[in-house]
VEXDRENMI-378552 format. One record per residue: residue in one letter; residue number from 1; chain; y, x, z of N, C-alpha, C in turn. Coordinates in Angstrom, 3 decimals, decimal comma, padded with zeros to 6 digits. Layout:
<atoms>
   resn   resi   chain        n.v        n.u        n.w       ca.v       ca.u       ca.w        c.v        c.u        c.w
      A    NUM       A          Y          X          Z          Y          X          Z          Y          X          Z
...
</atoms>
This chain:
<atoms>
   resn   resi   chain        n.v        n.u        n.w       ca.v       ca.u       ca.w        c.v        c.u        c.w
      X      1       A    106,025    194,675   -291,883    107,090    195,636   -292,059    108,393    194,895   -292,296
      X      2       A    109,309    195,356   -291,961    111,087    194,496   -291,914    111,060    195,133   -293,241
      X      3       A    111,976    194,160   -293,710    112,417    194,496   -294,981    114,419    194,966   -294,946
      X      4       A    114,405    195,110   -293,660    115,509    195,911   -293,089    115,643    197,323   -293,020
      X      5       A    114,156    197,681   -293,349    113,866    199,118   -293,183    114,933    200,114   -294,273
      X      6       A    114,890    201,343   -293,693    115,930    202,219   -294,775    115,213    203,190   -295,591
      X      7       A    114,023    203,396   -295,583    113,177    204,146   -295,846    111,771    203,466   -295,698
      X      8       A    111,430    204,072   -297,648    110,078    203,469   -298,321    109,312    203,770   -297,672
      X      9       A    108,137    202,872   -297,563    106,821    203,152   -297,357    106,420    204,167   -298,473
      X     10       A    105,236    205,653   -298,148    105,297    206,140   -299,250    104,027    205,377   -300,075
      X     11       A    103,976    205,768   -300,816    102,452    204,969   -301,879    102,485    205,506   -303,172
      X     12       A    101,118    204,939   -303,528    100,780    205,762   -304,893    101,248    204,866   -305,739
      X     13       A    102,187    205,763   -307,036    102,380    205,288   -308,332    101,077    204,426   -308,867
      X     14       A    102,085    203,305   -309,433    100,869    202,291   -309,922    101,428    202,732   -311,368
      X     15       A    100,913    201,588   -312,203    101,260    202,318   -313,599    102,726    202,999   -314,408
      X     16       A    102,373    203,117   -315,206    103,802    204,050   -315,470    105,050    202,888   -315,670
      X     17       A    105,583    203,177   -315,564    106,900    202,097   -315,446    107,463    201,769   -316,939
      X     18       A    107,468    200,242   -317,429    107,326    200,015   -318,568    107,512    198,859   -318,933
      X     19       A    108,513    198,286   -319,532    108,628    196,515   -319,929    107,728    196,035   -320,736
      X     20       A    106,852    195,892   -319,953    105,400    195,621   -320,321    105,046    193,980   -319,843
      X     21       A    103,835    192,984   -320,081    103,275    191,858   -319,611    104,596    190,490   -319,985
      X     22       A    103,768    189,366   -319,329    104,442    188,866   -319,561    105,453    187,362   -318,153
      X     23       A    105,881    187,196   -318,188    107,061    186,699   -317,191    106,312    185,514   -316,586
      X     24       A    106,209    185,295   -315,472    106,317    183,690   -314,770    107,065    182,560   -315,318
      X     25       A    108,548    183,667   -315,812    109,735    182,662   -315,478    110,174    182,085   -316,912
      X     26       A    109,825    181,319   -317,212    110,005    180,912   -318,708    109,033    181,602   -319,681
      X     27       A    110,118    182,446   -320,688    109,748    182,767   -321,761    108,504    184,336   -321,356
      X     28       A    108,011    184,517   -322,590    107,226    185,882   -321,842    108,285    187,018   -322,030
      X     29       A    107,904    188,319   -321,244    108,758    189,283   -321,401    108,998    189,876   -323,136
      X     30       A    107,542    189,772   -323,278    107,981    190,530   -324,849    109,247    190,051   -325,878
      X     31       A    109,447    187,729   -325,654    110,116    187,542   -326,431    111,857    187,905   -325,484
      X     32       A    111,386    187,885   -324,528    112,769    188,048   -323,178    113,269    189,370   -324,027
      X     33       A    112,281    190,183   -323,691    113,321    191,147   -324,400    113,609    191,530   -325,906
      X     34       A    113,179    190,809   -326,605    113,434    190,973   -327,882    114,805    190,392   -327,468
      X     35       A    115,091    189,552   -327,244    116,224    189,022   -327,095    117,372    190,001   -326,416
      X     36       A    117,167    190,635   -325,922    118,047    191,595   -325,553    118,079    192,582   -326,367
      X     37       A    119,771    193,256   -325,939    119,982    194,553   -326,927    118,803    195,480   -326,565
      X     38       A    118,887    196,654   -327,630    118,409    198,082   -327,165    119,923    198,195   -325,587
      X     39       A    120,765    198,166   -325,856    121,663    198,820   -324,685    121,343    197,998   -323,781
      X     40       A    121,467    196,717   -323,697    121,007    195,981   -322,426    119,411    196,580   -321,451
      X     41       A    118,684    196,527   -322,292    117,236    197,319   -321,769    117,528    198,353   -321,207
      X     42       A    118,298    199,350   -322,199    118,772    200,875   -321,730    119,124    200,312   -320,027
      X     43       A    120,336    199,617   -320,010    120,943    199,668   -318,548    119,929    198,788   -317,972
      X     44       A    119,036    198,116   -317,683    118,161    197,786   -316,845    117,327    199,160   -316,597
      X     45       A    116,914    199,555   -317,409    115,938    201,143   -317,130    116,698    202,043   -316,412
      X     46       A    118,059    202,075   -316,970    118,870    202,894   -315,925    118,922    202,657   -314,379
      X     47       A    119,513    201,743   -314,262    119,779    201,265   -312,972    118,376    201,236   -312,203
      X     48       A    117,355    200,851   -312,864    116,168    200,604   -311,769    116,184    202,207   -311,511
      X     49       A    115,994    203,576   -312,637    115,782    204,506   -312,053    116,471    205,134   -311,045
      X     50       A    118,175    204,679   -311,268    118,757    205,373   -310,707    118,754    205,404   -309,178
      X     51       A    118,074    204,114   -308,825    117,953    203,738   -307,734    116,601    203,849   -306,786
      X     52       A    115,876    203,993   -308,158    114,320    204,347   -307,085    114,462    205,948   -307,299
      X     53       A    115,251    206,098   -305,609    115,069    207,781   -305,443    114,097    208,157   -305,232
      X     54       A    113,022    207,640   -304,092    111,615    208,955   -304,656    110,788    208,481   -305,935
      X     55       A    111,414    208,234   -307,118    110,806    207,456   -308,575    109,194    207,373   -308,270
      X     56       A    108,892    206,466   -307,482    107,411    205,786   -307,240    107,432    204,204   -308,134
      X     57       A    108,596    203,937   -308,678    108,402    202,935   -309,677    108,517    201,785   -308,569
      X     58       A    109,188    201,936   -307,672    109,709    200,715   -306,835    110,467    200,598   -306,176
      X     59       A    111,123    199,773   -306,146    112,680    199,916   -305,221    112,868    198,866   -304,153
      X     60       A    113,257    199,409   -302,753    113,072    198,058   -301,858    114,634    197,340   -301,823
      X     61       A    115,187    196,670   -300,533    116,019    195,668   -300,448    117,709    196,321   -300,752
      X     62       A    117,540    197,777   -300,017    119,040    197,913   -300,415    118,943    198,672   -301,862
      X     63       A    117,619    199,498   -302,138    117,993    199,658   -303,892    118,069    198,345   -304,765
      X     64       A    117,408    197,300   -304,724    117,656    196,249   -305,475    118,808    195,442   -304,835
      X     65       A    119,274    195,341   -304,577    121,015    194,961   -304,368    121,818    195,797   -305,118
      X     66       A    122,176    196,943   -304,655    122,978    198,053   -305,134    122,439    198,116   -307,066
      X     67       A    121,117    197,842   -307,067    120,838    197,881   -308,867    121,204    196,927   -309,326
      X     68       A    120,994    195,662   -308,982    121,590    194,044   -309,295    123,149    194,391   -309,497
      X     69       A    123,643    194,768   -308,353    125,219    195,073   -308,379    125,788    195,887   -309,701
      X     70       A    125,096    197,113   -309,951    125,307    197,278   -310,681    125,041    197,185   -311,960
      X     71       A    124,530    196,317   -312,654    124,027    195,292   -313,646    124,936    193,665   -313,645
      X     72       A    125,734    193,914   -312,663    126,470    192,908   -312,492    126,426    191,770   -311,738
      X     73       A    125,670    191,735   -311,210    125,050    190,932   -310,182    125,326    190,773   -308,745
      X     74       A    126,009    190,293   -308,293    126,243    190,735   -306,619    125,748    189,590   -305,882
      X     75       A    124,552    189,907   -305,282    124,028    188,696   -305,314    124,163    188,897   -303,136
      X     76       A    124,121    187,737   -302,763    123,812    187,531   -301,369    122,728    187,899   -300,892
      X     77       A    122,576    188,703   -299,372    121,532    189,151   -298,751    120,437    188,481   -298,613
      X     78       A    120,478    186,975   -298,644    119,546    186,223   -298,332    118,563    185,740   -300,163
      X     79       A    119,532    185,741   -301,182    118,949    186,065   -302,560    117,782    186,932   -302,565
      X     80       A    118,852    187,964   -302,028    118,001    189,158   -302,357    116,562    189,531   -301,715
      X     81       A    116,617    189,128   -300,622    115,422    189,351   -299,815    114,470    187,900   -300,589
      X     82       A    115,182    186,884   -300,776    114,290    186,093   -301,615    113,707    186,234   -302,970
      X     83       A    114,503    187,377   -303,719    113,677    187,752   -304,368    112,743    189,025   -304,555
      X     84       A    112,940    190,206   -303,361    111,924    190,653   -303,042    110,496    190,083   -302,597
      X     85       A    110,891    189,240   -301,580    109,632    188,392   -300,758    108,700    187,660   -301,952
      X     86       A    109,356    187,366   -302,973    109,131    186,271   -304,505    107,867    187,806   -304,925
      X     87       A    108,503    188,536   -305,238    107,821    190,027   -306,121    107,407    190,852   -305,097
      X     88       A    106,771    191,021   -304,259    106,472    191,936   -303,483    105,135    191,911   -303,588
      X     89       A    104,205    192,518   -304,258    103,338    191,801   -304,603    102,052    192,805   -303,661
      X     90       A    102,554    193,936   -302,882    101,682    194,593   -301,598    102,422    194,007   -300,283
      X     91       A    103,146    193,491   -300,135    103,973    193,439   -298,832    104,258    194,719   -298,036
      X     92       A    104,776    195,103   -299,078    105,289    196,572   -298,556    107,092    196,992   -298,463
      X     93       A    107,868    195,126   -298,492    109,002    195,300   -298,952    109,372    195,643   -300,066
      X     94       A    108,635    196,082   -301,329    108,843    196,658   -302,402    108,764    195,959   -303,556
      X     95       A    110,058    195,879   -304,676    109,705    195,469   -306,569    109,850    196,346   -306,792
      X     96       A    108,242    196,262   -307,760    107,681    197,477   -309,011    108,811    196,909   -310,207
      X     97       A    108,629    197,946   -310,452    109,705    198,103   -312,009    109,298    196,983   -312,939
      X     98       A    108,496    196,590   -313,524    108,074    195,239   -314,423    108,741    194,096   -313,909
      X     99       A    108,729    193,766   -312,230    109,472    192,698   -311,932    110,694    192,960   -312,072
      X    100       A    111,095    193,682   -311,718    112,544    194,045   -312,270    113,263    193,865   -313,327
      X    101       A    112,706    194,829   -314,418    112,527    194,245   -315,769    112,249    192,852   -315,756
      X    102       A    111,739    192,030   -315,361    111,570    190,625   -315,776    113,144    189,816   -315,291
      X    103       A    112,789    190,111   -314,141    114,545    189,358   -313,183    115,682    189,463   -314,189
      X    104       A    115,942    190,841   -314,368    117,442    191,158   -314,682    117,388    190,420   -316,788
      X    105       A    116,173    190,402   -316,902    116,215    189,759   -318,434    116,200    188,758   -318,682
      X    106       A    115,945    188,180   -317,350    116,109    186,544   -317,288    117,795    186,087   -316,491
      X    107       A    118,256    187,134   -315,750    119,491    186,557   -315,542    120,336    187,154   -316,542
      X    108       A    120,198    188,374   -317,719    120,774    188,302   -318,470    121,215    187,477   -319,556
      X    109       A    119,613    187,061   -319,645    119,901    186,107   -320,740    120,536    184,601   -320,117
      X    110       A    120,278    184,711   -319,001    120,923    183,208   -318,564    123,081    183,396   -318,580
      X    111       A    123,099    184,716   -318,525    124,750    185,008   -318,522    125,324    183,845   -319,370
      X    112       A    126,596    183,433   -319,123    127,662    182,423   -319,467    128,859    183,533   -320,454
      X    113       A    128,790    183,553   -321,389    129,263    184,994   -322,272    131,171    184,640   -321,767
      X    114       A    131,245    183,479   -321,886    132,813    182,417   -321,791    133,048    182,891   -320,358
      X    115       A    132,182    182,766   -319,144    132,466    183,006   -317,870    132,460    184,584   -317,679
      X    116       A    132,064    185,256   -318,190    131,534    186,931   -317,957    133,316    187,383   -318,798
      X    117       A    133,847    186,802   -319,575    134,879    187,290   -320,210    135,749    186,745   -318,884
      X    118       A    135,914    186,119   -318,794    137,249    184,995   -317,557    137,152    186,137   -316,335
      X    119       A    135,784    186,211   -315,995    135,718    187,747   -314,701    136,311    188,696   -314,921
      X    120       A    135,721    189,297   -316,441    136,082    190,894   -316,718    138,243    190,611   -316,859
      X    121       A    138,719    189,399   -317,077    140,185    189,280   -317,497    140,929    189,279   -315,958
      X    122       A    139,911    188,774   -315,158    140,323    188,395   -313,413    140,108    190,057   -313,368
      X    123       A    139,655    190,971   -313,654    139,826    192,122   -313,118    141,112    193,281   -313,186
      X    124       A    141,696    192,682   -314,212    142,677    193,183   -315,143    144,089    192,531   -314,439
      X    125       A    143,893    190,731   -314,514    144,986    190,446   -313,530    144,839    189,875   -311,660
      X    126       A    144,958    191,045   -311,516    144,813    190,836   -310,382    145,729    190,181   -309,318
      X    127       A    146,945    190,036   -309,789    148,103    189,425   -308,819    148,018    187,867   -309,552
      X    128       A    147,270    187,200   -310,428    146,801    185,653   -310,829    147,825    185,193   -311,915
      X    129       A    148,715    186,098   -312,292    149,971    185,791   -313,173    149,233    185,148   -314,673
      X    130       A    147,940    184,916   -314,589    147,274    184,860   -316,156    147,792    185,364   -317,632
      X    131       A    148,094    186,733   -316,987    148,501    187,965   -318,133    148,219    189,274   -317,443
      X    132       A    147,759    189,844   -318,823    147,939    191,496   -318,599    148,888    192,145   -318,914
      X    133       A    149,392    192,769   -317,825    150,722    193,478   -318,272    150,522    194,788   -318,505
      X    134       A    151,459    195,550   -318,475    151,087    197,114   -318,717    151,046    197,261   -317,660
      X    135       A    151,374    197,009   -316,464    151,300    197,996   -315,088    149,697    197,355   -314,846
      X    136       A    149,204    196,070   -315,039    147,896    195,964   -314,572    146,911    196,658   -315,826
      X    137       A    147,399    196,930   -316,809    146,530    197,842   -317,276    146,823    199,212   -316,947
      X    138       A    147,919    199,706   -316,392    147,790    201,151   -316,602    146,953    201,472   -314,980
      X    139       A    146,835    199,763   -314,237    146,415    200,421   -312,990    144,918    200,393   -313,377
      X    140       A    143,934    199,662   -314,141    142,815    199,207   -314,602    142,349    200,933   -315,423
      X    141       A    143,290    201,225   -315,875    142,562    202,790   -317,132    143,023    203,759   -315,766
      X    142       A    143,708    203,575   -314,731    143,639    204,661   -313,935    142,636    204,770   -312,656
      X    143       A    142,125    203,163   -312,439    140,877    203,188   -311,694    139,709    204,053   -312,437
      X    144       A    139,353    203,692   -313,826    138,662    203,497   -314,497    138,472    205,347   -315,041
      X    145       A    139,921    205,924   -314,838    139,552    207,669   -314,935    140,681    207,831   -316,248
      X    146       A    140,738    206,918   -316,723    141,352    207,535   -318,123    143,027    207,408   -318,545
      X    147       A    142,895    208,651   -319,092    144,332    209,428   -319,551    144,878    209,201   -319,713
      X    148       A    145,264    207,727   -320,431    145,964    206,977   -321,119    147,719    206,812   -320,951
      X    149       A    149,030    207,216   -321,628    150,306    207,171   -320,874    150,682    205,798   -321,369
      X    150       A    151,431    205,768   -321,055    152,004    203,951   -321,101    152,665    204,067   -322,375
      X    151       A    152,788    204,578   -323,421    153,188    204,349   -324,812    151,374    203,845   -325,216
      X    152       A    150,918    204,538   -324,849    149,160    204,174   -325,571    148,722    202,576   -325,392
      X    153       A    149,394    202,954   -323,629    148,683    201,889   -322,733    149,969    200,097   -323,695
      X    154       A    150,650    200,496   -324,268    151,495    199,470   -324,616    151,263    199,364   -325,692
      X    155       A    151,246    200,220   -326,575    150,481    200,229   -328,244    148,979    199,159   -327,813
      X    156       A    148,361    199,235   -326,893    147,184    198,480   -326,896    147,991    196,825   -326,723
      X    157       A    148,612    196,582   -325,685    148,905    195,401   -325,836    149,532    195,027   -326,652
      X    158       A    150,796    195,799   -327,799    151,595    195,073   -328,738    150,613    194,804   -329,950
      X    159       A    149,528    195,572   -329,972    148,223    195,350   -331,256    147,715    193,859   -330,886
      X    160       A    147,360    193,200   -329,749    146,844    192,158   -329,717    147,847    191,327   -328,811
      X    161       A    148,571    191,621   -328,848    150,097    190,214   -328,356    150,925    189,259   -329,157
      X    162       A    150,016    188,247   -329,550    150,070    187,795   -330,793    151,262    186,570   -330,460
      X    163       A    151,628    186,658   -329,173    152,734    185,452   -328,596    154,293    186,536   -328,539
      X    164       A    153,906    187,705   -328,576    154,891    188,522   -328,584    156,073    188,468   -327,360
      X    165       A    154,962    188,186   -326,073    155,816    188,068   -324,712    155,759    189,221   -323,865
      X    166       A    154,874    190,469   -324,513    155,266    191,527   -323,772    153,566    191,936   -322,860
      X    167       A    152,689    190,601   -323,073    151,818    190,625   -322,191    150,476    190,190   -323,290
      X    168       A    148,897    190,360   -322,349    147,982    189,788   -322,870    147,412    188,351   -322,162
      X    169       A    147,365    187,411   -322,893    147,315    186,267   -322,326    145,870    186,230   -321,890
      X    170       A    144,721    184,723   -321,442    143,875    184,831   -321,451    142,932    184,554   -323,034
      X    171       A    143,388    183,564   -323,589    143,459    183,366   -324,725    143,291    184,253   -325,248
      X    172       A    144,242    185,591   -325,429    144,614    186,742   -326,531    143,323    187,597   -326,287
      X    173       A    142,717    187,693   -324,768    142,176    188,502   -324,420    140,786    187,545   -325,032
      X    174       A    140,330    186,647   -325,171    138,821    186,067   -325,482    138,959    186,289   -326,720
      X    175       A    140,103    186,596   -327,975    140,052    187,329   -329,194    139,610    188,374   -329,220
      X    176       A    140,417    188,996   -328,186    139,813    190,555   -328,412    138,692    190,976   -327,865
      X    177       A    138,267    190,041   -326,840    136,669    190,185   -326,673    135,309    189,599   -327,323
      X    178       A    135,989    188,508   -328,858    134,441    187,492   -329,168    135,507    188,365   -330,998
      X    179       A    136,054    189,149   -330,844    136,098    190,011   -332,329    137,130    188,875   -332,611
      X    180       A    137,664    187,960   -332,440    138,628    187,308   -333,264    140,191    187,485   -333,854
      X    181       A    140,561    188,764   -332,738    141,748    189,370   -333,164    141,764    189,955   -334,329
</atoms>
């Protein structure tokens, strides 16, 4: 079967879907996820469900991309099929939910907390000026849905503009993201 296909093979639910057993990849799952938040787990459970639409507890190549993605992950086509082909454990194109759970708790915990902040700040300045200004935040809370008018949106930056240039530096911003402000 291509793993190009757009549509699951159907099959019977194997066990109930559950961060259960324990990992290949290092540590076992139980201590993997102790190590993770309750919210981190939450959004792995999310995302796998949200994505296995007929919820048979498995998701093939474009739900596990699109779930990776959104878990943060944007990983390359050729990853990805490498790590289906890795977990596929009927050759049916398909990861059961446990592998899943295992993957995303092992690249969570492998996250770079220093590099994951430098991304989320690259999202904010987007023209490379290495500051947030108010127009790249008011464009960031208006992607993002929210209400916010530019007295709010400026009250946020004069609270943590500790250089008092009008802007959030990168610096200012790894305060206000590791609690140091």
């Amino acid at each position: 079967m291509s793993l190009y296909t757009t549509t699951k093979p159907k099959r019977r639910p194997t066990s109930t879907p559950g961060p259960s057993g324990s990992g290949a990849h290092g540590q076992s799952s139980a201590s993997a996820a102790a190590a993770l938040s309750d919210e981190q787990r939450q959004e792995i459970k999310e995302a796998f469900d949200l994505f296995d639409t007929d919820k048979d507890g498995a998701i093939d190549y474009h739900e596990l991309k699109v779930a990776m993605r959104a878990l943060g992950f944007d990983l390359k086509k050729p990853e990805v099929l490498k790590l289906l082909r890795e977990h596929d454990k009927r050759g049916e194109g398909l990861m059961e939910y446990d592998d899943f759970v295992r993957i995303m708790m092992d690249r969570i915990l492998a996250r770079d907390p220093h590099e994951e902040i430098r991304r989320a700040f690259q999202l904010f300045d987007e023209a490379g000026t290495g500051k947030i200004t108010l127009s790249s935040l008011r464009r960031v809370a208006k992607e993002l849905g929210e209400g916010l008018d530019d007295e709010e949106l400026q009250a946020m930056i004069d609270e943590f503009d500790l250089d008092q240039d009008g802007a959030i530096s990168m610096d200012e911003f790894f305060s206000i993201m590791t609690d140091d402000a």
